[in-house]
N, C-alpha and C positions, 0 to 999 in steps of 0.2 A: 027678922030674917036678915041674912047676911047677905051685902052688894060684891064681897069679893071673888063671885066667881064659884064655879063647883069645883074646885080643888083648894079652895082653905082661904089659903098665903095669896098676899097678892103676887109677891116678885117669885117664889117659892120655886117655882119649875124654870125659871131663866138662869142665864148661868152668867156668870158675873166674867165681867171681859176687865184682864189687865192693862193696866195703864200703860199706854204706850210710852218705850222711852225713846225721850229728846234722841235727837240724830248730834253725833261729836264730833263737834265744828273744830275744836282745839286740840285736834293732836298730833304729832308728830307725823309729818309728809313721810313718806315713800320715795327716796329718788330714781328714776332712770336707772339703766344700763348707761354705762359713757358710751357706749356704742351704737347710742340710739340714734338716728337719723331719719330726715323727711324729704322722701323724695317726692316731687310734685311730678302727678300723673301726667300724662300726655294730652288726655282726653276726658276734662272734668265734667261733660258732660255725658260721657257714652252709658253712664247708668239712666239718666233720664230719660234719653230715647230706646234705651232698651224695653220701655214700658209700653213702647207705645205711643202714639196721639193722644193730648190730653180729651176724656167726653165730653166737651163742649161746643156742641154743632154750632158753628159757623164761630168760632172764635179759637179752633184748634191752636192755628199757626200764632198766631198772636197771645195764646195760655204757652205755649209751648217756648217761645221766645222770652217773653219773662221769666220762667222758673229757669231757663240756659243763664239769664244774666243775673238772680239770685245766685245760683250754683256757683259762677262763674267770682262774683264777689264774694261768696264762702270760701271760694278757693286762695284766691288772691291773699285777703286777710290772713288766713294758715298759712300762706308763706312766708307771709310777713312776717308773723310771728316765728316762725321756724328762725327766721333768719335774723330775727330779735334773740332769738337764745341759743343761736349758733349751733343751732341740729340740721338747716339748709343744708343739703347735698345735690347737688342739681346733676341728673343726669347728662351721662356723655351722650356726645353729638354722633 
């Protein structure tokens, strides 16, 4: 008697998956618009509180005030950079 199963083939009914291909690390960038510019928001946190308190009974204020000063250094950083590659446009007053 045969251990492969009542349909014959062992792999016979599966379907054979292509080889993924590699992701191309080496090709030719895409530049910008020249008229690309970054302006830094007013209020880099007004998405966060838009969500809400974070749920974590008795420790809201305190989950809430670190993810402000994460945000708050992601923002920064992007400025920086901005202003590393001269797309900085700081709005008017």
């Amino acid at each position: 008697m045969s251990d492969r199963g009542p349909h014959g083939g062992g792999n016979s009914g599966r379907r054979r998956r292509k080889p993924k291909q590699p992701p191309e690390f080496w090709r030719e960038s895409v530049l910008p618009d020249e008229d690309l510019k970054v302006i830094p928001a007013a209020d880099v946190t007004a998405a966060l509180r838009s969500l809400g308190p974070p749920p974590l009974p008795g420790q809201g204020n305190q989950a809430e005030q670190a993810l402000a000063s994460v945000i708050l250094r992601a923002a920064n950083l992007a400025i920086a950079l901005a202003a590393a590659a001269d797309i900085l446009e700081m709005p008017e007053a």
